[in-house]
TORZATOR-271351 format. One record per residue: y, x, z of N, C-alpha, C, O in turn. Coordinates in steps of 0.001 Angstrom, whole numbers, padded with zeros to 6 digits, always signed. Last residue first. Layout:
<sites>
YXZYXZYXZYXZ
...
</sites>
This chain:
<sites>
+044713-006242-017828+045578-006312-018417+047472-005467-017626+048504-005534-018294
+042446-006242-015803+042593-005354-016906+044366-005689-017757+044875-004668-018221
+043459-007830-014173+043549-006764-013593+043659-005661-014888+044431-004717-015058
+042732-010558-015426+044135-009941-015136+044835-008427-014805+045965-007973-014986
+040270-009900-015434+040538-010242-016858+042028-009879-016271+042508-008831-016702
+039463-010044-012969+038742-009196-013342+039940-009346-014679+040620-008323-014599
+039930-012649-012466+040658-011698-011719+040431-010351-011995+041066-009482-011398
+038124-014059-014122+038943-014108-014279+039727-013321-013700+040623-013054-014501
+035225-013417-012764+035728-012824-014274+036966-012976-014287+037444-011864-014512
+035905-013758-010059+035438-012764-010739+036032-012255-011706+036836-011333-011844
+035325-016990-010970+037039-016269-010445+036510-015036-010467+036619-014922-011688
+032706-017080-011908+033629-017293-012970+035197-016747-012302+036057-016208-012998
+031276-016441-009954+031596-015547-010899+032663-015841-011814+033379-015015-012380
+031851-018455-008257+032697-016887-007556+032531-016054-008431+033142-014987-008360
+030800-020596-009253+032082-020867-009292+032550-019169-008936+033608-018749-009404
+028067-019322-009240+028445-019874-010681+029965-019971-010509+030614-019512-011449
+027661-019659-006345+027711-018473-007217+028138-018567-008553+028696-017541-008943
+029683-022073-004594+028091-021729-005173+028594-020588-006383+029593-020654-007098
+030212-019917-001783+029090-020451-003059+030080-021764-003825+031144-022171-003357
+032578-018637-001428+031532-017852-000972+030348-019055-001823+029610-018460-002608
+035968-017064-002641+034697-018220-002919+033410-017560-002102+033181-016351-002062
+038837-016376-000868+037330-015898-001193+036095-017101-001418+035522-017788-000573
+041679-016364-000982+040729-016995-001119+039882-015893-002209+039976-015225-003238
+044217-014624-001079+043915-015438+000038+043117-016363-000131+043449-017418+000410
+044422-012996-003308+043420-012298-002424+043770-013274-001258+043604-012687-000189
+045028-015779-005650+044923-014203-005127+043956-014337-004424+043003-015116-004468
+045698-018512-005965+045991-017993-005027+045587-016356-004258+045708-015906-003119
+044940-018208-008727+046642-018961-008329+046759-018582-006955+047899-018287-006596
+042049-018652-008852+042976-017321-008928+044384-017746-008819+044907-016645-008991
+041895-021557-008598+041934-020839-007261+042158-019469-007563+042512-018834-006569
+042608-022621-011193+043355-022834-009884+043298-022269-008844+044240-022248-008053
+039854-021857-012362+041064-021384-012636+042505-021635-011437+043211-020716-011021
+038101-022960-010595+038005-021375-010807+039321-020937-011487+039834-019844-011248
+038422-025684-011343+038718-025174-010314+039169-023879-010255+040321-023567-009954
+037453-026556-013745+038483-025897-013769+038906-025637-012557+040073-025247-012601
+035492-029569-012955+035796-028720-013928+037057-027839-013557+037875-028520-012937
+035991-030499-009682+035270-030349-010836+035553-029170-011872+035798-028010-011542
+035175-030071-006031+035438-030008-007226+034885-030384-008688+033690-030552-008932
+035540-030447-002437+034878-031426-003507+035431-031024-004946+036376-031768-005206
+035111-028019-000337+036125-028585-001035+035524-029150-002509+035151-028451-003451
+035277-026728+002838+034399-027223+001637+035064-028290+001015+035515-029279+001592
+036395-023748+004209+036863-024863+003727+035728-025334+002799+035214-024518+002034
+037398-021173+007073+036139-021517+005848+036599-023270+005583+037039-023969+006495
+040114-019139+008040+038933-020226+008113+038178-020770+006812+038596-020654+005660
+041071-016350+009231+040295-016934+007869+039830-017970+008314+038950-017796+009157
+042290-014054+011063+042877-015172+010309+042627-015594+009138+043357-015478+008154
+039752-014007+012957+040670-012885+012439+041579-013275+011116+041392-012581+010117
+038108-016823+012514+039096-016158+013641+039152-014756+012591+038529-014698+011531
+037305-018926+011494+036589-018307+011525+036997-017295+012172+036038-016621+012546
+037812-023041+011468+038140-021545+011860+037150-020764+011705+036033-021282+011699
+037006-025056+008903+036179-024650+010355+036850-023035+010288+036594-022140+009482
+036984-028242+007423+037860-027177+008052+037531-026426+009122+037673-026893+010252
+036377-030530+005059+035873-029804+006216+036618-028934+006705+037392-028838+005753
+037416-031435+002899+036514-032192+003682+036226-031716+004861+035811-032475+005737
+040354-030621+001066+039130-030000+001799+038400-031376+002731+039159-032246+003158
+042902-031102+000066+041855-031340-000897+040254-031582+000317+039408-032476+000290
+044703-029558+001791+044596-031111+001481+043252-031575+000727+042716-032619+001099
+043518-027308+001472+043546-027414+002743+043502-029266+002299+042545-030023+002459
+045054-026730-001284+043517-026628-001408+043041-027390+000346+042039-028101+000264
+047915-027049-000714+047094-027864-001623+045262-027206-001406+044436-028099-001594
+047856-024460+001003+047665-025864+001421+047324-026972+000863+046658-027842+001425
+047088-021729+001323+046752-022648+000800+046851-023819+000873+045785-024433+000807
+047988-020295+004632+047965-020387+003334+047230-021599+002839+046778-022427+003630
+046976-020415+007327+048537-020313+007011+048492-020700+005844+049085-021776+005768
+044431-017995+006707+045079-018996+007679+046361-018754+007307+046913-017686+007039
+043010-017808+004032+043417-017000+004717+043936-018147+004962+044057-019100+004192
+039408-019130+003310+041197-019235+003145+041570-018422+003920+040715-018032+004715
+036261-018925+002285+037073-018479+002303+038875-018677+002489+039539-018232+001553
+034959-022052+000698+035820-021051+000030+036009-020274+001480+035898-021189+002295
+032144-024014-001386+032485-023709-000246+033638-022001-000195+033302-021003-000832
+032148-026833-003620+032138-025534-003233+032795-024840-001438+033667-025262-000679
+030498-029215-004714+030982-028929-003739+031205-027362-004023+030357-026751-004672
+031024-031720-007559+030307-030953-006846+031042-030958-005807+031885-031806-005517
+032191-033642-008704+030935-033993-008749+030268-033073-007877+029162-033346-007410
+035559-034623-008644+034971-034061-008287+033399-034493-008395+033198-035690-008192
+038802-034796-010277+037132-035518-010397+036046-034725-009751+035520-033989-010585
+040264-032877-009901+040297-034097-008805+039046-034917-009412+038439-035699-008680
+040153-030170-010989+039111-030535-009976+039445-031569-009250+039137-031557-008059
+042321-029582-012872+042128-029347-011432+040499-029819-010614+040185-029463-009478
+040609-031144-014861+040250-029711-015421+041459-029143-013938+041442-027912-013971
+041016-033587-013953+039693-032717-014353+039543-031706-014708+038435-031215-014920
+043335-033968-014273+043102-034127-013211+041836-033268-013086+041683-032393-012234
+044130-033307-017024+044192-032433-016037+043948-032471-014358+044173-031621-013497
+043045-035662-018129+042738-034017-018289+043155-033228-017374+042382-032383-016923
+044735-037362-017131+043419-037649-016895+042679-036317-017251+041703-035988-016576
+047418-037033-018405+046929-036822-016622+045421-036941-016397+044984-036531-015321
+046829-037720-020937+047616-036381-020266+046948-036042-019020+046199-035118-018704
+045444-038595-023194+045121-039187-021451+045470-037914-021211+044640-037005-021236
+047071-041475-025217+046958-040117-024805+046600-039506-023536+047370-039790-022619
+045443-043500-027428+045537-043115-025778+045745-041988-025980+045024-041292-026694
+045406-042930-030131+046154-044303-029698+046099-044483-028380+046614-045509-027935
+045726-039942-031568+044636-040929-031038+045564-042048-029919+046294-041649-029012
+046468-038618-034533+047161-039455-033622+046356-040065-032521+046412-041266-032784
+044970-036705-036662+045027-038369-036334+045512-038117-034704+044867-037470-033879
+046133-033887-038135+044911-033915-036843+045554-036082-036823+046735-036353-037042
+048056-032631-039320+046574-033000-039582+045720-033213-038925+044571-032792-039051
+051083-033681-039332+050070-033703-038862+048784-033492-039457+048441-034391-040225
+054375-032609-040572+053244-033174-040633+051828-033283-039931+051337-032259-040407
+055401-029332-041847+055579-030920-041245+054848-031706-041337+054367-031711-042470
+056704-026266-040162+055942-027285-040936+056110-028376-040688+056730-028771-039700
+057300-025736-036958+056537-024643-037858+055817-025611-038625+054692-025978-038286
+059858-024802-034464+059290-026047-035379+058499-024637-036589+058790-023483-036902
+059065-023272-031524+059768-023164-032824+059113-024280-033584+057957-024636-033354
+060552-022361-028405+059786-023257-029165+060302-023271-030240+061521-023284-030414
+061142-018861-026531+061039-020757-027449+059976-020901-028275+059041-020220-028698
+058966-017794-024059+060083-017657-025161+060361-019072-025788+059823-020142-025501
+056130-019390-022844+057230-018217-023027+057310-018085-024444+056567-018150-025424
+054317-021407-021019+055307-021874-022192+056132-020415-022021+056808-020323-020996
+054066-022681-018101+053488-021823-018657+053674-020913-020442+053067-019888-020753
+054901-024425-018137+056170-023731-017004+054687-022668-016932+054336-022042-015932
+054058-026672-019569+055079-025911-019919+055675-024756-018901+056824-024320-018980
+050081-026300-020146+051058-026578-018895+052693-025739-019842+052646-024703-020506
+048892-028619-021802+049599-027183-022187+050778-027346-020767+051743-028064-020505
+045727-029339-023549+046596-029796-022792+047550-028599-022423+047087-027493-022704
+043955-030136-027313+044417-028981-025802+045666-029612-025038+046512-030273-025641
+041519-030951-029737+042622-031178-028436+042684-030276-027175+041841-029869-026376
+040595-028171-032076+040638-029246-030571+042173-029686-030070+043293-029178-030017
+041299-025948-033510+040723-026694-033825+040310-028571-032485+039814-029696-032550
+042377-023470-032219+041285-023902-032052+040715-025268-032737+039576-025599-032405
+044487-023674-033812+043858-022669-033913+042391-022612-033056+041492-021801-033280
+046084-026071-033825+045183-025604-034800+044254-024614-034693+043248-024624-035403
+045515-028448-031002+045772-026935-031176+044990-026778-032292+043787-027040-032327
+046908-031339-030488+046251-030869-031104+046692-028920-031829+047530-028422-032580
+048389-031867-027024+048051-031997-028717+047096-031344-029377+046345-030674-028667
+050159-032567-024229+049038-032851-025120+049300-032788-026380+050196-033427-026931
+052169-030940-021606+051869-031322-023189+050498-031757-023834+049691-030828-023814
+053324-031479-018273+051993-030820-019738+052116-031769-020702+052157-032998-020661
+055056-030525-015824+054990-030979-017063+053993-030769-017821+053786-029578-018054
+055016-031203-012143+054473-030025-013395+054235-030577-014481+053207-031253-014481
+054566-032637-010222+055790-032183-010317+055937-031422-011394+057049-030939-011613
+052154-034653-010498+052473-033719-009454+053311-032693-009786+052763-031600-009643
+053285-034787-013709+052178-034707-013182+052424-033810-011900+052773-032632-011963
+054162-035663-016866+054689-035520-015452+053243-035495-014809+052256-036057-015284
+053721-035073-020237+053356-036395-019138+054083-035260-017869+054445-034123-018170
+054112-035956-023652+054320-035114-022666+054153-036323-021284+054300-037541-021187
+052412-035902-026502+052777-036637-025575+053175-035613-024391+052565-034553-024249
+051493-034614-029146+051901-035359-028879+052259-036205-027846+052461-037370-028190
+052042-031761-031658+052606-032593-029940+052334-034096-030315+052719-034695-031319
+050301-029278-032444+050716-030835-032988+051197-031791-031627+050467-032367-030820
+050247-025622-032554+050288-027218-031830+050941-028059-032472+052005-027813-033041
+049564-022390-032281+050520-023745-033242+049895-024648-033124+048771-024612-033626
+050584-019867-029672+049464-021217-030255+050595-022312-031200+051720-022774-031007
+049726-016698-029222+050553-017901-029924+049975-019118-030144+048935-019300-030776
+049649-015520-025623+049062-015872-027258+049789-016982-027673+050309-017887-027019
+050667-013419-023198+050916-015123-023343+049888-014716-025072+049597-013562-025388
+048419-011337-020890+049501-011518-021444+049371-013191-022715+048349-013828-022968
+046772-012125-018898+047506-011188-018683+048811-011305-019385+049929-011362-018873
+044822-015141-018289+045152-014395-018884+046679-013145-018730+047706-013715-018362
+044603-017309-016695+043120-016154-016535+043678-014811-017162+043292-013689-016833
+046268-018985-016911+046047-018562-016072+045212-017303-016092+045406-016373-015309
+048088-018643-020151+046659-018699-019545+046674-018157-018147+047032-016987-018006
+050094-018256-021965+049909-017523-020859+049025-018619-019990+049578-019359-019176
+051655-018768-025313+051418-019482-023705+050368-018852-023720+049654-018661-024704
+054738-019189-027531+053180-018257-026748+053143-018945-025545+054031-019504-024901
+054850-021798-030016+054867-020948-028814+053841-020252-028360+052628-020385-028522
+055168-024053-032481+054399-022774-032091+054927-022209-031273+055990-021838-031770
+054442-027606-033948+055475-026267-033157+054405-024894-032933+053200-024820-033176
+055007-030096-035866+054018-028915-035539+055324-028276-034952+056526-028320-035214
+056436-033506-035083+057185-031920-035953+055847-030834-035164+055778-030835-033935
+057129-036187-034730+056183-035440-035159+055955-034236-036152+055550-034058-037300
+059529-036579-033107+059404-036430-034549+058222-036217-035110+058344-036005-036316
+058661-036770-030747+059515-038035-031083+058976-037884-032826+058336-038669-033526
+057666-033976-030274+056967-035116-030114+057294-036730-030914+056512-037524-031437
+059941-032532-030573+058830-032334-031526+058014-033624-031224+057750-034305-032214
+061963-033484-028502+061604-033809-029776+060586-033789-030613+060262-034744-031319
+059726-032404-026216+060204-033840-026522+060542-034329-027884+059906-035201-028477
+060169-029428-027217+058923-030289-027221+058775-032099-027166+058024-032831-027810
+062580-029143-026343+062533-028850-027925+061010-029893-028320+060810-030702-029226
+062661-029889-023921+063977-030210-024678+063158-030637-025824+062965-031771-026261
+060449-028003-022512+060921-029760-022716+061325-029956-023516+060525-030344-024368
+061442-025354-022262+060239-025706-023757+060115-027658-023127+059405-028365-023842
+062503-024572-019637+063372-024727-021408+062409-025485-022578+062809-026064-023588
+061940-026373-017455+061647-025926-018189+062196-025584-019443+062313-026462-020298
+062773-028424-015009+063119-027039-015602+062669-025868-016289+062864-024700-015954
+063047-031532-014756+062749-030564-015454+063258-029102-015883+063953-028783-016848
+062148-033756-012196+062316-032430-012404+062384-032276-013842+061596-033068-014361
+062722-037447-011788+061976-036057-012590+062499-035160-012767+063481-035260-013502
+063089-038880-008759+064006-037932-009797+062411-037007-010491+061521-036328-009980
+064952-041929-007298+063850-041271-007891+064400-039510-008835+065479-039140-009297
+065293-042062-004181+066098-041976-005237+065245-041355-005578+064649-040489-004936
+065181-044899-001523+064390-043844-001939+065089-043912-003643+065359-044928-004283
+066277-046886+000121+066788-045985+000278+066482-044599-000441+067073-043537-000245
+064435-049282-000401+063997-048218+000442+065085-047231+000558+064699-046422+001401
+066228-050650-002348+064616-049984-002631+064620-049045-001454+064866-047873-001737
+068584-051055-002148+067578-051775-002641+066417-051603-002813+065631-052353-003392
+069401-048040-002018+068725-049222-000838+068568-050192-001068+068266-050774-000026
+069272-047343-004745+069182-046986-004069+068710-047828-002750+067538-048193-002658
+070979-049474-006205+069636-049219-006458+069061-048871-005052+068524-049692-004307
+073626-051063-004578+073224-049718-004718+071715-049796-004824+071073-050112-003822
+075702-053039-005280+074429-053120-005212+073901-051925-005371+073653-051669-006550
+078984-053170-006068+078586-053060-005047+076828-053191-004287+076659-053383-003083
+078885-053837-008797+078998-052659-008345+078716-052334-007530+078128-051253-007523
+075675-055239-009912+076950-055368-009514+077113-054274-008796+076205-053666-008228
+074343-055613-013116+074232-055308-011809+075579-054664-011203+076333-053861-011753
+074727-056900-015682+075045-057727-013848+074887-056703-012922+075344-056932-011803
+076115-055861-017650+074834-056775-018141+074942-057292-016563+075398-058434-016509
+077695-053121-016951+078474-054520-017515+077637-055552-017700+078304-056543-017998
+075421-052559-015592+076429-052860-014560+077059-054216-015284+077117-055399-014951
+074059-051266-017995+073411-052562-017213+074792-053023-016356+075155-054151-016689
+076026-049859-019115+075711-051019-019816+074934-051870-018728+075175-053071-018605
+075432-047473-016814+076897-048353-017271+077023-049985-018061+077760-050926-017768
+072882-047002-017507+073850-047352-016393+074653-048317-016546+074618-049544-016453
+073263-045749-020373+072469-047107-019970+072943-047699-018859+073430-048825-018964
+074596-043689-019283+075509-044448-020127+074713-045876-020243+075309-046953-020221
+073229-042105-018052+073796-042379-017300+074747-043801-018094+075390-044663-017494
+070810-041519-019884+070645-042424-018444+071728-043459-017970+071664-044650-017665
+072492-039953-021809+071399-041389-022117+071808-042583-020518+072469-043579-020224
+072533-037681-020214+073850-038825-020788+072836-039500-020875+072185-039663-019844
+069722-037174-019627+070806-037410-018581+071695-038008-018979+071986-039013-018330
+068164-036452-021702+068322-037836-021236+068775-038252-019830+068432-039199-019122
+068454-033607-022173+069126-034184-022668+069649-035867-022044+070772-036360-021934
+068098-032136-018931+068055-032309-020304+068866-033307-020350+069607-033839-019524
+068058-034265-015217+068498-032891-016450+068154-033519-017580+067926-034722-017708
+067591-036786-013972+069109-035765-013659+069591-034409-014758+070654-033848-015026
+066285-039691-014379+066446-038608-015498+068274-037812-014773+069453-038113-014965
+066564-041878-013057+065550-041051-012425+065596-040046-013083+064940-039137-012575
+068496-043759-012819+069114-042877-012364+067839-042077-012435+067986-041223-011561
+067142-045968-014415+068570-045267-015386+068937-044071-014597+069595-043219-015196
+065138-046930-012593+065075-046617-013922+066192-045376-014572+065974-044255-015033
+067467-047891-011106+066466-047174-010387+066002-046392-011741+066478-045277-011954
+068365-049952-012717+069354-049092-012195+068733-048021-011385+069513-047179-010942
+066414-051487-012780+066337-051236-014166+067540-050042-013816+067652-049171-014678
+065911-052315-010391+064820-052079-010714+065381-051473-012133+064486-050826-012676
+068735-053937-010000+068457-052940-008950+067131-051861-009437+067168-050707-009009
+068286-056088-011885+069188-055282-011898+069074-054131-011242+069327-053135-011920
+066002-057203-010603+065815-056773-011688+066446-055523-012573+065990-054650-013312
+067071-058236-008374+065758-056910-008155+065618-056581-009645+065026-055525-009868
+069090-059914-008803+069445-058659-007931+068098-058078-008261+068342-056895-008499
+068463-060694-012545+068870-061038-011072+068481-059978-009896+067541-059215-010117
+070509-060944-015499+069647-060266-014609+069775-060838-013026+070778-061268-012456
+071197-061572-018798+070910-062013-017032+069904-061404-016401+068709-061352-016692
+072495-060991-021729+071490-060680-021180+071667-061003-019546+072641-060380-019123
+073188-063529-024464+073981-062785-023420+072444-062190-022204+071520-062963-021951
+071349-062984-027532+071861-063761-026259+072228-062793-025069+071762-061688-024791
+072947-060570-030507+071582-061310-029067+072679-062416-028586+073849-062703-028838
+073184-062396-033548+074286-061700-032240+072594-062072-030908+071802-062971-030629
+073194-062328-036131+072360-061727-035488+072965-060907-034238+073163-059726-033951
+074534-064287-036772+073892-064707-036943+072710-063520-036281+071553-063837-036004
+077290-063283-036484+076885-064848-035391+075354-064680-035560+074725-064909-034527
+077357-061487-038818+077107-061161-036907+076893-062327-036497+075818-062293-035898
+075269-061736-041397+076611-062561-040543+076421-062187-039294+075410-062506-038667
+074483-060029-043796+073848-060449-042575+075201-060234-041307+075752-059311-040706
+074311-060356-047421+074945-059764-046102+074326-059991-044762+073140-060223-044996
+074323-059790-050958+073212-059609-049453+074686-059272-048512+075625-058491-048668
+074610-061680-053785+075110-060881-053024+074035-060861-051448+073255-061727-051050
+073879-062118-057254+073538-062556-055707+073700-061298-054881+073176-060205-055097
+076508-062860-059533+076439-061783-059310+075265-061952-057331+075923-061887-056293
+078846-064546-059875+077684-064947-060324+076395-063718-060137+075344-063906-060749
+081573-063394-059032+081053-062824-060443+079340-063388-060986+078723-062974-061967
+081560-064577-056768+082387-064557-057648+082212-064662-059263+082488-065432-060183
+077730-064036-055718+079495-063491-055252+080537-064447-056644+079821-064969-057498
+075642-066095-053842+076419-065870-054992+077138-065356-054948+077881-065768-054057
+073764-064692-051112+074477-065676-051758+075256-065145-053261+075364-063972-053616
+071369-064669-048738+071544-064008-050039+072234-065313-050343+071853-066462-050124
+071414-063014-045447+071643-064155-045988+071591-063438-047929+071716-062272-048301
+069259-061741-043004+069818-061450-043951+070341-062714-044936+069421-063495-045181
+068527-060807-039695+069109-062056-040317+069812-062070-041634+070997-062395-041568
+066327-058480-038463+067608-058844-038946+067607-060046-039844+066712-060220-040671
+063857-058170-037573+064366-059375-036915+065944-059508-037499+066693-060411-037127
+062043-056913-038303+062372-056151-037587+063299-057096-037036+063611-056844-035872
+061607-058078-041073+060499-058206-040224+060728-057914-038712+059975-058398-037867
+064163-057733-042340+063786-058798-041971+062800-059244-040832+062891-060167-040022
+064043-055028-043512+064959-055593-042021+064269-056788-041005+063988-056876-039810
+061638-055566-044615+061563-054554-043552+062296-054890-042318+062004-055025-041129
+062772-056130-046891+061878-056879-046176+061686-056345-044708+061617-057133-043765
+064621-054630-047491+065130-055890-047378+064190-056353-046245+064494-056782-045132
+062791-052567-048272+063509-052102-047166+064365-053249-046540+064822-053132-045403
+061370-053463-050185+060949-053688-049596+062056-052760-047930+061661-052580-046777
+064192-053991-052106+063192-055220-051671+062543-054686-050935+062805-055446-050003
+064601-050887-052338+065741-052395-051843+064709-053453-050902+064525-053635-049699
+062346-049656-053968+062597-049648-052305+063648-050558-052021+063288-051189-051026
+062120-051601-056427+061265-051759-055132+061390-051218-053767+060945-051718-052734
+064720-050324-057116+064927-052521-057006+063415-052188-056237+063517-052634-055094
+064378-047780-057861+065343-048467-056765+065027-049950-056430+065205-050471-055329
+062321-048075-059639+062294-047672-058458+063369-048284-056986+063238-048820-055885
+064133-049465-061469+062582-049695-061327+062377-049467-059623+062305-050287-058708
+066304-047593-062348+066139-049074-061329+065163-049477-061173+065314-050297-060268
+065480-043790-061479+065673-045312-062459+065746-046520-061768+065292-046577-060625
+066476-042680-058162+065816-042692-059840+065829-043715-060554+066329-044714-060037
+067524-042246-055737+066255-043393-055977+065529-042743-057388+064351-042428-057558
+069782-041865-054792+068713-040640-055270+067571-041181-055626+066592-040460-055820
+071210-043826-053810+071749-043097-055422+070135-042067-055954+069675-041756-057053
+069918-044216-051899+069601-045046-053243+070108-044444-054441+069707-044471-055605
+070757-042467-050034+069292-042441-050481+068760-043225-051564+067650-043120-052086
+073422-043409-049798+072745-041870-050550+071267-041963-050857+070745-041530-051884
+075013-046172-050438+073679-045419-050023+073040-044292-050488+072243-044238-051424
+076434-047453-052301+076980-047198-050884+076203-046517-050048+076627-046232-048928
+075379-047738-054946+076604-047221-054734+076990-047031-052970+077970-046357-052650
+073857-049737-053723+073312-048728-054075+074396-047483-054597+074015-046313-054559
+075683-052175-052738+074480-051193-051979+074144-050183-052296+073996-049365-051387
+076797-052609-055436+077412-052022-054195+076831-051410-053255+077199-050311-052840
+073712-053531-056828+074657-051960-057098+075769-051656-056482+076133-050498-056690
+073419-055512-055282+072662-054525-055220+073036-053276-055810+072735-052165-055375
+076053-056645-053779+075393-056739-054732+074410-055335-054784+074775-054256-054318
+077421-057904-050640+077240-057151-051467+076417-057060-052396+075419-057578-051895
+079450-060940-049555+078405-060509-049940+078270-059091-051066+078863-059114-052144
+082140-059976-047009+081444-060527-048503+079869-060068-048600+079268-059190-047981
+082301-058156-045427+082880-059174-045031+082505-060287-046127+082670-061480-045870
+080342-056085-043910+080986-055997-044983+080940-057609-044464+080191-058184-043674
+078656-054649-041844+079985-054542-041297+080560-055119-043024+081408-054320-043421
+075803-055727-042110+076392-055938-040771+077826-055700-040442+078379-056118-039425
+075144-053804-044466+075097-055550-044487+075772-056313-043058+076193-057468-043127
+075409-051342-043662+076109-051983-044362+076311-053429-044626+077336-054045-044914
+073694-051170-041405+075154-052022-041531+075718-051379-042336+076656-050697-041924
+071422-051793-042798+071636-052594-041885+073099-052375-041583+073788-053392-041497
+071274-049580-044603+071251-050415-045285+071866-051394-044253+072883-051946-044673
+071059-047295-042652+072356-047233-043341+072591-048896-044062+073703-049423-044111
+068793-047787-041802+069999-047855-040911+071288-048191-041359+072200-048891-040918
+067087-047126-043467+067212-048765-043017+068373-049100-042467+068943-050190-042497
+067531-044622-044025+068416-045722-044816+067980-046916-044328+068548-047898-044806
+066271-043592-041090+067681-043517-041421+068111-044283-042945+069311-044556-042937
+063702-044389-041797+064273-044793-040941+065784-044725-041035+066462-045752-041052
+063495-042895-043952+063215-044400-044247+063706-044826-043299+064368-045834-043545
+063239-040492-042541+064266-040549-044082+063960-042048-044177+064782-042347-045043
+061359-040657-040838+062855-039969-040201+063320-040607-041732+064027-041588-041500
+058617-042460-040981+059534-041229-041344+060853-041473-041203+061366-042555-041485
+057289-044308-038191+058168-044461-039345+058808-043113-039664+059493-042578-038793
</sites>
């Protein structure tokens, strides 16, 4: 729903939600900036009606009655669109208070904490600590990234953005103008999905790869929306957790340990290197320049040229 339709539904809903009489369509429209700006009544009397309808569909309770003046008036009676009192029972309460504490930064920290509060007054009782209701275990998403904030919105809104971002392979960051749409969590590391104009494709966007800000740039999408966004599923594959092959690496002892977890095999080689075979897919070669000169690919040759090139590509820079 556009931001400008959304906000006079809003306006329209209480107005009809805080007036004590019925209002007439030129009190409404006298009471609504976006109606004054309507243009002739033609216009206005079809966005009314279908923004009427709208409430309606959305579950507001609109009454139409006579005013005084013979004149059919619109209101919508709080009794009439009062929820039911909300009940919760201990795991539900405890499960939705687990929920409310897992956001500690940005913005949806008030949010969190003020949902909180509303569940407590809804049942969960003071004395019920989420917390050991569950294991004793307190959830928490990281974010320390500055390019969240701005990217969350862009997402909410569907607002194009543009930032530079810095390519593993790469030396210095390039601009990319992007269509956001989804941000996902992922083994502790934020990525963005959207549509990159400048390539023309869907691209995934590590943020804590993300330099300088984020800037809104235009409005609108040209790229379709696709109705799955598979954040994590890209990047599982483009780490190498889909694995079809094998490669065999080189580790300096002590080091690497996400790659050590990954490994099938583990065989010392003494002067502090042991050798590792490690099930990959796509994009490995990029993950393993992440660890420098404490890994040496030794086959298959296709994977030690491509880190090659890439360590090759930093160096120049």
């Amino acid at each position: 729903m556009a931001i400008a339709k959304a906000e006079r539904l809003m306006n329209l809903a209480l107005c009809l939600l805080g007036t004590r009489r019925p209002l007439s369509k030129r009190e409404l429209r006298e009471s609504i900036e976006a109606y004054l700006e309507a243009g002739n009544d033609d216009s206005f009397n079809r966005m009314f009606e279908r923004d009427k309808d709208d409430l309606r569909e959305l579950g507001l309770v609109i009454a139409t009655v006579e005013n005084m003046d013979g004149e059919v008036g619109y209101l919508a009676r709080r009794d009439s669109n009062r929820l039911p009192p909300i009940t919760l029972d201990a795991e539900e309460a405890a499960a939705l208070g687990l929920a409310a504490k897992v956001w500690q930064q940005a913005r949806l920290a008030g949010a969190a904490s003020g949902a909180l509060q509303k569940l407590r007054a809804a049942g969960l009782p003071e004395d019920v600590d989420p917390y050991e209701a569950h294991g004793a275990l307190e959830p928490r998403i990281p974010v320390h990234e500055a390019a969240f904030e701005p990217l969350m919105l862009a997402c909410r809104d569907r607002r194009p953005v543009v930032f530079e971002y810095r390519k593993a392979s790469a030396a210095r960051p390039e601009p990319r103008h992007v269509e956001p749409w989804a941000l996902e969590c992922w083994r502790g590391h934020w990525y963005l999905a959207g549509f990159d104009r400048g390539r023309g494709a869907e691209r995934v966007f590590r943020l804590s790869r993300i330099t300088g800000k984020v800037r809104s740039r235009g409005t609108g999408f040209t790229a379709p929306v696709p109705d799955v966004v598979t954040v994590r599923e890209t990047v599982e594959s483009w780490a190498g957790e889909i694995a079809d092959r094998s490669a065999r690496i080189r580790l300096r002892s002590g080091a690497g340990y996400p790659l050590r977890a990954k490994a099938v095999e583990v065989r010392e080689l003494g002067d502090g290197w042991d050798e590792l075979e490690i099930p990959y897919g796509h994009g490995l070669d990029a993950w393993l320049v992440e660890f420098g000169p404490d890994v040496v690919v030794l086959e298959p040759a296709e994977l030690r040229a491509d880190v090659v090139d890439r360590l090759r590509a930093v160096a120049k820079g």
